[in-house]
C-alpha positions as CSV (number, residue, x, y, z in Angstrom):
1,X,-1.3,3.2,-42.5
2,X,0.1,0.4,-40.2
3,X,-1.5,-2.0,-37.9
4,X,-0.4,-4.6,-35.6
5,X,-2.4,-7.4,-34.6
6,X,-2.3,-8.8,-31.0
7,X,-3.7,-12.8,-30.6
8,X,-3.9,-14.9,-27.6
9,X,-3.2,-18.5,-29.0
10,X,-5.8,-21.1,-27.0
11,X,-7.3,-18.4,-25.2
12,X,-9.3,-20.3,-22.8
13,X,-6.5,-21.8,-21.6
14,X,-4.6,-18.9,-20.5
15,X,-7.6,-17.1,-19.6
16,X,-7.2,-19.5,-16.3
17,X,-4.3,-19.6,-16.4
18,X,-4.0,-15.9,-16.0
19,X,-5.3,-15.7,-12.7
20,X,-3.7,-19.7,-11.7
21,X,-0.1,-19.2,-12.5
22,X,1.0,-22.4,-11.0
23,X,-0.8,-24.2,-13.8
24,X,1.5,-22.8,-16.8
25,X,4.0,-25.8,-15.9
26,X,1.1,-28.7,-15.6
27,X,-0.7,-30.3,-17.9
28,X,-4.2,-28.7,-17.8
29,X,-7.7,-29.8,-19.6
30,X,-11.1,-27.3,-19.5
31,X,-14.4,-29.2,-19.3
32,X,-17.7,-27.8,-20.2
33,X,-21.6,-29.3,-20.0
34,X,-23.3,-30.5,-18.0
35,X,-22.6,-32.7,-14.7
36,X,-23.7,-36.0,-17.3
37,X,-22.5,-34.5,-20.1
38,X,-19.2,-32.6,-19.2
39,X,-16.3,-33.0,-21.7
40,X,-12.9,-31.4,-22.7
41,X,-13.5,-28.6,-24.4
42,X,-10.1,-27.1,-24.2
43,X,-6.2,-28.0,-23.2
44,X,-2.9,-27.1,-23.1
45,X,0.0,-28.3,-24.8
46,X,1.3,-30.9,-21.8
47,X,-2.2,-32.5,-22.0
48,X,-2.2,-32.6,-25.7
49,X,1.0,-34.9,-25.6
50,X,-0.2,-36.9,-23.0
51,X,-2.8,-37.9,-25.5
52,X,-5.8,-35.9,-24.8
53,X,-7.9,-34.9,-27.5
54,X,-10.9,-32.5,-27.3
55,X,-14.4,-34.4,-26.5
56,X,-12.6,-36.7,-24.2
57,X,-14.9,-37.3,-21.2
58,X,-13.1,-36.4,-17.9
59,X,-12.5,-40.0,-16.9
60,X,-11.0,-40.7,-20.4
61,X,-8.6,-37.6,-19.9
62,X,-7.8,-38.7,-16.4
63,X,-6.5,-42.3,-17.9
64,X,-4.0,-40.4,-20.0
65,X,-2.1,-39.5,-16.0
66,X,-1.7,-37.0,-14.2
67,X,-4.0,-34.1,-14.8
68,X,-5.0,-30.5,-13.7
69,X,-8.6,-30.3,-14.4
70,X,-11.3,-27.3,-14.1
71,X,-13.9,-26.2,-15.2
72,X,-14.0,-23.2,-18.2
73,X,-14.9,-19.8,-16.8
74,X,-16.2,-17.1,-18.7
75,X,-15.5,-15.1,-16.3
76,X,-12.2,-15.7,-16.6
77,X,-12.0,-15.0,-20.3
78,X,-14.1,-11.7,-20.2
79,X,-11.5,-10.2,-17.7
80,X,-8.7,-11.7,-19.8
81,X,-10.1,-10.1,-23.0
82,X,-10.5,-6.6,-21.2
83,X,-6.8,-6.8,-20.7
84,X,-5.7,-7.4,-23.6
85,X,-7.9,-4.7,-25.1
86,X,-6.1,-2.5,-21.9
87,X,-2.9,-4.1,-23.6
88,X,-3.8,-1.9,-26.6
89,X,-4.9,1.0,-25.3
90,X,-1.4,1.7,-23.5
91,X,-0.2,1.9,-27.0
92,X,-2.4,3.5,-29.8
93,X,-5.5,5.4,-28.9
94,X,-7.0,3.6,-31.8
95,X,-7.8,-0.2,-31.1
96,X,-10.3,-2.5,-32.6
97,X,-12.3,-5.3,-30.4
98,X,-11.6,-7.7,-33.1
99,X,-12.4,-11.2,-31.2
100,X,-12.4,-12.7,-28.3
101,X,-8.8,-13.5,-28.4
102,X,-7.6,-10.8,-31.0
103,X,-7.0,-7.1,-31.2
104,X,-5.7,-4.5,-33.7
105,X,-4.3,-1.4,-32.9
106,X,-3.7,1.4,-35.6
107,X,0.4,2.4,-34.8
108,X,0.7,4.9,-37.5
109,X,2.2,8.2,-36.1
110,X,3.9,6.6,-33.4
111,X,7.4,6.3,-34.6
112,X,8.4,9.9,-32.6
113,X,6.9,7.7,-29.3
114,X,8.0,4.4,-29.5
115,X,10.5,4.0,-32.3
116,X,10.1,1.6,-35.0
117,X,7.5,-1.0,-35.9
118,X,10.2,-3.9,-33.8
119,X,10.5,-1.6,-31.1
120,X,6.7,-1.5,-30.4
121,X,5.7,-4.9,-31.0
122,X,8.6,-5.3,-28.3
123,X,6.8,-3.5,-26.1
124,X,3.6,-5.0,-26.7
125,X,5.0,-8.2,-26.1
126,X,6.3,-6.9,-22.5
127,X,3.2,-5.9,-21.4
128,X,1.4,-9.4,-22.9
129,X,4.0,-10.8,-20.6
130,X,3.2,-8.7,-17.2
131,X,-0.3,-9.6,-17.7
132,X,0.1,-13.4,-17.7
133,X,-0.3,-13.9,-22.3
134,X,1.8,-15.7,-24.2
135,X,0.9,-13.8,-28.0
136,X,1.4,-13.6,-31.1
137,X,1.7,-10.5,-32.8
138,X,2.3,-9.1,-36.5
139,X,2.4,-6.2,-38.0
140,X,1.3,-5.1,-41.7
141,X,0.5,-2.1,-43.6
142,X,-3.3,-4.2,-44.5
143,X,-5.7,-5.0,-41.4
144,X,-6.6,-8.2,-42.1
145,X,-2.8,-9.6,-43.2
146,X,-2.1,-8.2,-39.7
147,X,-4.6,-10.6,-38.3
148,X,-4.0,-13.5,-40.4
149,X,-0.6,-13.4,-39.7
150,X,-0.7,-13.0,-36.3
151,X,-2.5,-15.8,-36.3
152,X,-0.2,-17.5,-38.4
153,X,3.2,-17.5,-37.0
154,X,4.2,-17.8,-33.8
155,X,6.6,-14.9,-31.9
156,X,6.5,-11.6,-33.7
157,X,6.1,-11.1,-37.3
158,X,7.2,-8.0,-39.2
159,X,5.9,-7.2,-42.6
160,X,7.1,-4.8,-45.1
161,X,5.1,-3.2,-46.6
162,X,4.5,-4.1,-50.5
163,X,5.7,-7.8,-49.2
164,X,2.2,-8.5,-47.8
165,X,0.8,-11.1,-50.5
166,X,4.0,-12.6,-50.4
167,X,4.4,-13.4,-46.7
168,X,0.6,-14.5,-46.5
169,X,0.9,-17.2,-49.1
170,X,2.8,-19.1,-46.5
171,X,-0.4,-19.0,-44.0
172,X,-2.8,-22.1,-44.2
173,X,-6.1,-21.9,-45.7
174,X,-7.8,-22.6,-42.3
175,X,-6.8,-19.3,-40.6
176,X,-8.9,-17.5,-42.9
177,X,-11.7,-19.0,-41.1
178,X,-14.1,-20.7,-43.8
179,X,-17.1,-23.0,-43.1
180,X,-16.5,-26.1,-42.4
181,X,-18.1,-27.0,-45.9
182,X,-15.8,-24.6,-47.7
183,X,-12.6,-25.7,-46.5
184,X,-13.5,-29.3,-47.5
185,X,-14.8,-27.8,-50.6
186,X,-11.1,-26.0,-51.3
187,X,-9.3,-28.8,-49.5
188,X,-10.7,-31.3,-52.4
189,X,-9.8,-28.9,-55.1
190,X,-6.0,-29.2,-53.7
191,X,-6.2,-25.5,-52.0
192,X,-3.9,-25.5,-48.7
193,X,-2.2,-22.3,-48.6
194,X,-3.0,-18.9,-49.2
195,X,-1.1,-18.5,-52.4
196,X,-2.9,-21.3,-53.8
197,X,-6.3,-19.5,-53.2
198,X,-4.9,-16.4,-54.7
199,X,-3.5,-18.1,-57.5
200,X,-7.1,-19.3,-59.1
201,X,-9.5,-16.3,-61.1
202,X,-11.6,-14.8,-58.9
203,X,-14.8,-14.9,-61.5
204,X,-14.3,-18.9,-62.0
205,X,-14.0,-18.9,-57.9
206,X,-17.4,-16.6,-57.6
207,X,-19.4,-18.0,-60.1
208,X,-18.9,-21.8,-58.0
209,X,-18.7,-20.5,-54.8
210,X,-20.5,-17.3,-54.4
211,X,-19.7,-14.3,-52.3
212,X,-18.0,-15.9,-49.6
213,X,-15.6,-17.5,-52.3
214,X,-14.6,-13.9,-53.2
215,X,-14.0,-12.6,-49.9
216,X,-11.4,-15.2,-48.8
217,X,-9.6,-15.0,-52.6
218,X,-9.3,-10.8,-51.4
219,X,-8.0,-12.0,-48.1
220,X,-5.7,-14.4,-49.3
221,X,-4.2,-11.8,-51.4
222,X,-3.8,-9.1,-48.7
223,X,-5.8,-6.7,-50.6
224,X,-8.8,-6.5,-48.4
225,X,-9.6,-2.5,-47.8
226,X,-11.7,-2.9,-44.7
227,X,-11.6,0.2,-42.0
228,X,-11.5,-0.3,-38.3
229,X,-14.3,-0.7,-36.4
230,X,-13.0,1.4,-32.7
231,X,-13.5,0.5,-29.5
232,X,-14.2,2.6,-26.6
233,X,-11.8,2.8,-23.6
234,X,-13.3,1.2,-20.3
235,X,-13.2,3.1,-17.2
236,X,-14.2,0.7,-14.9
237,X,-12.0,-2.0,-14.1
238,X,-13.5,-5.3,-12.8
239,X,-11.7,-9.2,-12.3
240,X,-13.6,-12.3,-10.9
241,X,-13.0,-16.0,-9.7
242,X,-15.8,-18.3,-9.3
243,X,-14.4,-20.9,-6.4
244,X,-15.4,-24.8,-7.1
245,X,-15.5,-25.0,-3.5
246,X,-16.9,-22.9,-1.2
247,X,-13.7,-21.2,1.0
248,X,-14.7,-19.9,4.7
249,X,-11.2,-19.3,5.6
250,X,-9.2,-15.9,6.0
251,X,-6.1,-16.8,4.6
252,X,-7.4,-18.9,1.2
253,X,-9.6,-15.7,0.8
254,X,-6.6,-13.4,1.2
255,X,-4.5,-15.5,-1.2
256,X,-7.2,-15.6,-3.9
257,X,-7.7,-11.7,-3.4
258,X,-3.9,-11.3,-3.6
259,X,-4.2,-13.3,-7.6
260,X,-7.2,-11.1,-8.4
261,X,-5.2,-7.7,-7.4
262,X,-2.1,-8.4,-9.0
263,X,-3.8,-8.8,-12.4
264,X,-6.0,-5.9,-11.9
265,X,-3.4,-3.5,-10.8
266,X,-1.1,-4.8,-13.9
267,X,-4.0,-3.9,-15.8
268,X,-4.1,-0.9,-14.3
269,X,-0.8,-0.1,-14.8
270,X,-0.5,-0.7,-18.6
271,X,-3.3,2.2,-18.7
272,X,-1.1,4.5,-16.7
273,X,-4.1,4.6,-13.9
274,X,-4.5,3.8,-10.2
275,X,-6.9,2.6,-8.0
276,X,-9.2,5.4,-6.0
277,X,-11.6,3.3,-4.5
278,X,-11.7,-0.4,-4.3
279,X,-15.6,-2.4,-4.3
280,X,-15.3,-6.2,-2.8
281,X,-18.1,-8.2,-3.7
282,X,-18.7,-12.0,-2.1
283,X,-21.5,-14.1,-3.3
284,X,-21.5,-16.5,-0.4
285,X,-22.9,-20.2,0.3
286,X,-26.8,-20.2,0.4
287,X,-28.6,-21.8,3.4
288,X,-29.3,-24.9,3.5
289,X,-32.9,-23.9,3.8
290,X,-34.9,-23.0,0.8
291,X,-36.8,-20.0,2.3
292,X,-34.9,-16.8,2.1
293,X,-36.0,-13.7,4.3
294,X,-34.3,-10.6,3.5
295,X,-32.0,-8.9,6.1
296,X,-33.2,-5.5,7.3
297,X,-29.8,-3.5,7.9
298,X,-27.6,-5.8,6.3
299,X,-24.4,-4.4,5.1
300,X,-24.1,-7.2,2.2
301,X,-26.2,-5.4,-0.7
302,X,-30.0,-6.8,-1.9
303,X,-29.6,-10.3,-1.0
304,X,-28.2,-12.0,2.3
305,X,-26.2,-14.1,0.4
306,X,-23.7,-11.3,-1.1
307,X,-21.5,-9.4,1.0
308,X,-20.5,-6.3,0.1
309,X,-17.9,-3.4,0.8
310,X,-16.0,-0.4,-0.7
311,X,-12.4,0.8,0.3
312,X,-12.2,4.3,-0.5
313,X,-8.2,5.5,-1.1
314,X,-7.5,8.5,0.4
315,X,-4.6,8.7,-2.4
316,X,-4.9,6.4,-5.5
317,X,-1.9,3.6,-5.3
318,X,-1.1,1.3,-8.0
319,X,0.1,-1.4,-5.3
320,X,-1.4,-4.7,-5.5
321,X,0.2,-5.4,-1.5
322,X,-0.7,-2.6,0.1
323,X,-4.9,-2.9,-1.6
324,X,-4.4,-6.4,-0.1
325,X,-3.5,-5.3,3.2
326,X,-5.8,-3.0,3.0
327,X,-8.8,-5.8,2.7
328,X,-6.8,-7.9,4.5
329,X,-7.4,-5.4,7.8
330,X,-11.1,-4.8,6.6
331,X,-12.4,-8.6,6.2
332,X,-10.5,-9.3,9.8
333,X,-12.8,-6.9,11.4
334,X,-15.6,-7.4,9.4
335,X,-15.7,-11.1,7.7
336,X,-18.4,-12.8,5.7
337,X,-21.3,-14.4,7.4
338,X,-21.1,-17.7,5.4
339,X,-18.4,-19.4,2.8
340,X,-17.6,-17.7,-0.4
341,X,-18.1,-19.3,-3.3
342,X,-17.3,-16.4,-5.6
343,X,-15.1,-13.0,-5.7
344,X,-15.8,-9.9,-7.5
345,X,-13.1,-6.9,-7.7
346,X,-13.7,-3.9,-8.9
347,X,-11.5,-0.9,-9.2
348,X,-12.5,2.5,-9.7
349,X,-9.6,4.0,-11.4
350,X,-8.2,7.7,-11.6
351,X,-4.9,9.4,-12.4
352,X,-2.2,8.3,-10.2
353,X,-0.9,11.1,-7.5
354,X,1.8,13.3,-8.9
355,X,3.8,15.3,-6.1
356,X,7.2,16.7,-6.8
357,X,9.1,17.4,-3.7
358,X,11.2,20.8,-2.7
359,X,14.9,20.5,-2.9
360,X,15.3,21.5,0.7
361,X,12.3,20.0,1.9
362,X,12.0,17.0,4.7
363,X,10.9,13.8,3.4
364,X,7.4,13.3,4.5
365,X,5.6,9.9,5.1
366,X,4.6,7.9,2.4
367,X,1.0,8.4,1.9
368,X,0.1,5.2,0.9
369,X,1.4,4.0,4.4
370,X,-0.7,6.3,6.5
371,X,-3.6,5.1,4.7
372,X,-2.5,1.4,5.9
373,X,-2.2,2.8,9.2
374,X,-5.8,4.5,9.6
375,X,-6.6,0.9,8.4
376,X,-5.1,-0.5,11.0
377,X,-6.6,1.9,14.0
378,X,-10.1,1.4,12.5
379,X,-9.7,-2.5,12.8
380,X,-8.7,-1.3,16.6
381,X,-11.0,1.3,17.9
382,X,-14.0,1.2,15.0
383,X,-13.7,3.1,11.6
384,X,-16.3,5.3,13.2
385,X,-13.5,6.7,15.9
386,X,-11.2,7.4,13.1
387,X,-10.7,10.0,10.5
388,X,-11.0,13.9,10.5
389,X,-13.4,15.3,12.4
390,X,-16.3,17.7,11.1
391,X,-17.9,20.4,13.2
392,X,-21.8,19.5,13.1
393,X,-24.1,22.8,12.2
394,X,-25.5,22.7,15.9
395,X,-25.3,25.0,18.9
396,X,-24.4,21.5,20.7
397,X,-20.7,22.0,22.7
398,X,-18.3,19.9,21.0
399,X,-21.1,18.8,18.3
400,X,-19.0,16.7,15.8
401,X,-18.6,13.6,13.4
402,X,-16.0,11.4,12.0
403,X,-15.3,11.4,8.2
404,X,-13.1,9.7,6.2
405,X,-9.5,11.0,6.1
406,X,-8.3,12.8,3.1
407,X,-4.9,14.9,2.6
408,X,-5.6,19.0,2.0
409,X,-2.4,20.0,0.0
410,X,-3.6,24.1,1.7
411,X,-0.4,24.4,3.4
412,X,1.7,23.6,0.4
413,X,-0.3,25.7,-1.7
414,X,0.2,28.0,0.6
415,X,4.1,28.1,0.6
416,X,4.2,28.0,-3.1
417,X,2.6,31.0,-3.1
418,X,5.0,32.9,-1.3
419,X,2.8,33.3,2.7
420,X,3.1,31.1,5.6
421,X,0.0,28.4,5.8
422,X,-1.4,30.1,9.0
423,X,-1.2,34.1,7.7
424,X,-4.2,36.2,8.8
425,X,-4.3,34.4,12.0
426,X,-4.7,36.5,15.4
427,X,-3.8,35.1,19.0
428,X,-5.6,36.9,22.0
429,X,-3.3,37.3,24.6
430,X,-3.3,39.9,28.1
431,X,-6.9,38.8,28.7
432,X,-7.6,40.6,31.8
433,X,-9.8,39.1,34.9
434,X,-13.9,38.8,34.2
435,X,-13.2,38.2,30.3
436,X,-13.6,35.2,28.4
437,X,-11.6,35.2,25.1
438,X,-13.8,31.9,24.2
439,X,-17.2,34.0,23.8
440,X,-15.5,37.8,22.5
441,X,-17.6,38.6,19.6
442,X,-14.1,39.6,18.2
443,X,-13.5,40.4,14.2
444,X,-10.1,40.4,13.2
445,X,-9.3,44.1,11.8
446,X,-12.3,46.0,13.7
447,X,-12.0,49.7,14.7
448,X,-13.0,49.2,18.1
449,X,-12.2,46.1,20.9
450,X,-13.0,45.9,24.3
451,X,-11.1,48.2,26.5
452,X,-10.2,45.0,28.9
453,X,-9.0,43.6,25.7
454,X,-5.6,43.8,24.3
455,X,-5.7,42.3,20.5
456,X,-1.9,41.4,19.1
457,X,-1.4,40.3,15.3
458,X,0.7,36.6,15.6
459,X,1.5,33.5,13.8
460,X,0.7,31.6,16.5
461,X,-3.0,31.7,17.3
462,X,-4.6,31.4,20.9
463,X,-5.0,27.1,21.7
464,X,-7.8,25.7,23.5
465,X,-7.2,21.8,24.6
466,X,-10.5,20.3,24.7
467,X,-10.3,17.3,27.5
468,X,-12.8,14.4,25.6
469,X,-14.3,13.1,27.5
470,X,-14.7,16.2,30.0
471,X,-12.8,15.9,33.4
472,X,-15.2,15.7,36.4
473,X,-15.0,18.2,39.1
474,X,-15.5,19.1,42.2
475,X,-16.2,23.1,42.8
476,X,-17.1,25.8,45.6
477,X,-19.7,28.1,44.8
478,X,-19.7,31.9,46.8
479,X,-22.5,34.1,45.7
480,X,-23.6,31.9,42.5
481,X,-19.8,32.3,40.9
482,X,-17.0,29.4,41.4
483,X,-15.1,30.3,44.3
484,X,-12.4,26.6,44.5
485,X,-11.8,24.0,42.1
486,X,-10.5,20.7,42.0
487,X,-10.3,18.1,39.1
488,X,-7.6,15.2,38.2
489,X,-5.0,16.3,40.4
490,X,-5.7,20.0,39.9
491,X,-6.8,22.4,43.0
492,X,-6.1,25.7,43.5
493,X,-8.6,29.0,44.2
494,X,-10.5,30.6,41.7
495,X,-9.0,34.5,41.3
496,X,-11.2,35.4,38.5
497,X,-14.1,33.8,36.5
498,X,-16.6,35.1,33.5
499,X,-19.8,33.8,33.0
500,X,-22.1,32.1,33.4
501,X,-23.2,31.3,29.2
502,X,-26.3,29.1,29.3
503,X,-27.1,27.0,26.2
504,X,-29.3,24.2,25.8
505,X,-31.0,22.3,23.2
506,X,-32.9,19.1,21.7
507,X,-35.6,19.3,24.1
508,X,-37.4,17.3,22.0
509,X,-35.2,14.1,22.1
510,X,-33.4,12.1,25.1
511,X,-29.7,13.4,24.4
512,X,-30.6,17.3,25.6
513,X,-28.1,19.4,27.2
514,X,-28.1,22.4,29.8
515,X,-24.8,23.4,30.4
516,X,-23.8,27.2,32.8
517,X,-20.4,27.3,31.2
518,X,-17.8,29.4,33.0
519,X,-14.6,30.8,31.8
520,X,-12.0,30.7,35.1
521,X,-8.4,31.5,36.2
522,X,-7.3,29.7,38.7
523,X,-4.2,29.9,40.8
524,X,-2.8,26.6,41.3
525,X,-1.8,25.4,45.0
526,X,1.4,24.4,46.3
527,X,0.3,20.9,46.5
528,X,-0.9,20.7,42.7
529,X,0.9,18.2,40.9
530,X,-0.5,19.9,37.8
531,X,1.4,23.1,37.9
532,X,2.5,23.3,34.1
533,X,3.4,27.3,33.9
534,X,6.3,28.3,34.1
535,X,6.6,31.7,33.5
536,X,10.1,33.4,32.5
537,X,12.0,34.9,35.4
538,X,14.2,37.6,34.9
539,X,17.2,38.8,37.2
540,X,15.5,40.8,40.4
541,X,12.1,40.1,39.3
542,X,9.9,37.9,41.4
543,X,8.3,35.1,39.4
544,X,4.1,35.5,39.5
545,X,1.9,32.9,41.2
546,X,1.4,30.0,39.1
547,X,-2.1,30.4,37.2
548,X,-4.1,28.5,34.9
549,X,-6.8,28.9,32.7
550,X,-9.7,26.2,32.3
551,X,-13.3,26.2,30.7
552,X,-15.5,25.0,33.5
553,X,-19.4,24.2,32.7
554,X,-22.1,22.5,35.2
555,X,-24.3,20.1,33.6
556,X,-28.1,21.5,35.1
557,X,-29.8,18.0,33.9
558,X,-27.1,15.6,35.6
559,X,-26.4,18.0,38.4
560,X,-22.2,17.7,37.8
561,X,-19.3,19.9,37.5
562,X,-17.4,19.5,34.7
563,X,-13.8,21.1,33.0
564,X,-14.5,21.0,29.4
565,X,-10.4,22.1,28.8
566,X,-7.9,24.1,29.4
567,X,-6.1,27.4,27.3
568,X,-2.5,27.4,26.4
């Protein structure tokens, strides 16, 4: 067995520092209590040689010079400790929650992956440095010597194995963690170093100082057998930053979004994971007032003082810029109602998209910027006008919704498999006068057609363009049929039409319909500016009249004419 112990040396210091990195340069004190009682609880290095000392007031720190001073956040240092545990887990499979600012991963089989026992504390040191830790890590055949001596020594420590008793005599007594009344028990009795402790007979040592006596003797000797105790990987990724003054602005928000991404997507990232969807939660300024009424309809969540919203991915991304953009677009359209005084990210996370291009293929967009681009539309025209549209189970005309864009891989599938993406299609062409190929109660292989019907198998399917809205019109009824019609720069007669198909509906509510829908030719004037057939002329032929065809309806509850679209 091998382990190697990962520890995050004053812990609540770079916890902030994590998600501040313009403070790693300054010299930074953490207060805790309460607004009479607040006090340094923590500090870094710079502060520390300035002469501050833990349980300095904040006015006695501030005497020392120049200081950068905030409060401790344990918010802050749960997200930390989740990444280094992610830290871990990009590593070994096996990986023990040991403290708040240590964890031990088993490394044992992974020579074939990672090479030696330098070459992956290496790479645990890379990925301590992409997600804002400065650490300390050892390795040891025993658990505990990893720890100890990770705690120990500073940089990376390597030890052989068989060499373990030796190399932990060096470590002080105080990193095995006694009580305060043991160490200045041990401390009298000349004790300082691990060797010392190891050095004295362990019946002497129980019989004065009991049980706990014995346990630090077998951890000062590196003989401890203890098993690891395994975490469970987290699948839900979450980062937050409580603000120590309310922020109504776009652009703060955006920057402190911006911190908050880049360390969950470096998170992220050391998992081998991407985001899918993205969840934004604001807890914003209370009123001034001390009665709250609830919010019928709000957007927010539960109370009007969170807002809330979710950015679904159509295709997970890793990118900390483009998830930024992405909110950037959604809070300019839709922005809190009040300051925010604290920021929630959560990530849903899911494998990372995977596509292996052909050889001869084109290159195709990058997904990742069409999502930015729907983003951008939907801050123009509504996210409800944009997306992929979804026929409604109605007899309504043109009965359809907007739903959120996602990419269909069909038409690769498709070509992988050897057909074109639109096989089995079937265009209806040489539709004679009086039929409409809209309405033919057509199957696709049937024995018998219509004899004014001429069925030809294709690749390129009949198209109907839908006008949205629908064009109005002005028409010439002759004996209950359309006889002339005239719409948007379109007139012409009408040489044959089919129909008329009545459907109506939702009686019941104030959007009913009654439409007499009409399939039509018509043959386009000289004067039409509109005259978009050209049909191919051939030596000593003379070319046909000019014809269209259009889907005409008339609205019976408005009274109107109408041309729903036109076939190509």
């Amino acid at each position: 067995m091998s382990f190697a112990s990962i520890f995050v040396s004053n812990f609540m210091v770079q916890a902030v520092v994590r998600l501040e990195s313009g403070l790693r340069d300054c010299a930074l004190v953490l207060l805790e209590g309460t607004a009479s009682t607040r006090s340094v609880i923590a500090l870094n290095a710079a502060a520390g040689q300035m002469g501050v000392k833990p349980g300095m007031t904040k006015s006695q720190a501030q005497q020392f010079g120049e200081l950068e001073v905030r409060e401790r956040s344990p918010a802050a240092e749960k997200s930390a400790h989740a990444a280094l545990l992610d830290l871990g887990w990009s590593v070994s499979p096996r990986v023990e929650d040991t403290a708040a600012d240590t964890v031990v991963l088993d490394i044992a089989g992974l020579a074939s992956l990672f090479g030696a026992e330098e070459a992956i504390t290496a790479r645990l040191a890379e990925g301590a440095t992409r997600l804002g830790f400065t650490t300390q890590i050892a390795t040891a055949a025993n658990l505990d010597a990893a720890i100890l001596a990770s705690r120990a020594f500073a940089g990376v420590t390597v030890i052989p194995a068989g060499d373990e008793a030796a190399v932990m005599g060096k470590v002080p007594i105080g990193a095995l963690s006694p009580s305060l009344e043991m160490l200045e028990t041990l401390e009298r009795w000349g004790v300082h170093t691990c060797a010392t402790l190891a050095a004295l007979p362990v019946l002497q040592l129980s019989e004065r100082l009991g049980q706990e006596g014995v346990r630090l003797h077998e951890l000062a000797r590196a003989r401890s057998p203890r098993a690891m105790v395994l975490a469970q990987p987290a699948v839900y990724f979450e980062e937050e930053l409580e603000l120590e003054h309310a922020e109504a602005e776009l652009e703060p928000l955006t920057f402190l979004l911006g911190r908050l991404l880049d360390a969950l997507c470096a998170r992220l990232t050391e998992r081998s994971l991407a985001v899918g969807a993205m969840r934004v939660r604001f807890e914003l300024e209370p009123p001034s007032s001390t009665l709250v009424i609830p919010l019928e309809g709000g957007s927010g969540g539960d109370s009007p003082n969170v807002y809330e919203r979710t950015l679904c991915l159509a295709v997970p991304t890793g990118s900390a810029l483009m998830l930024l953009k992405l909110l950037n677009l959604r809070l300019q359209a839709d922005p809190p109602s009040a300051p925010v005084r604290k920021i929630v990210l959560a990530a849903e996370a899911t494998r990372p998209r995977v596509a292996q291009g052909g050889l001869f293929s084109p290159l195709s967009p990058d997904p990742q910027k069409v999502e930015l681009t729907i983003a951008r539309l939907a801050k123009l025209v509504g996210a409800a006008n944009v997306g992929s549209p979804e026929l409604l189970d109605t007899h309504r005309p043109e009965g359809f919704r907007m739903v959120r864009f996602a990419p269909n891989h069909d038409g690769e599938n498709a070509r992988r498999r050897g057909r074109s993406p639109s096989e089995g299609m079937t265009r209806i062409s040489n539709v004679a006068p009086g039929f409409s190929p809209a309405h033919a109660d057509l199957k696709v292989g049937a024995t018998k057609a219509p004899t004014d019907l001429k069925v030809v198998e294709s690749t390129c399917p009949m198209a109907f363009r839908v006008f949205r809205p629908p064009l109005p019109a002005r028409v010439e009824v002759r004996e209950g049929c359309p006889a002339w019609v005239a719409f948007k720069g379109v007139r012409g007669r009408v040489v044959a039409a089919s129909g008329p198909w009545r459907s109506s509906g939702n009686w019941w509510s104030e959007d009913d319909w009654q439409n007499d829908e009409w399939d039509i030719e018509v043959q386009l004037s000289a004067s039409s500016p509109a005259r978009s057939f050209r049909p191919t002329e051939s030596p000593g032929v003379k070319a046909p009249p000019q014809r269209g065809l259009y889907r005409l309806f008339y609205d019976r509850a408005r009274g109107e004419w109408f041309v729903r679209g036109m076939y190509d």
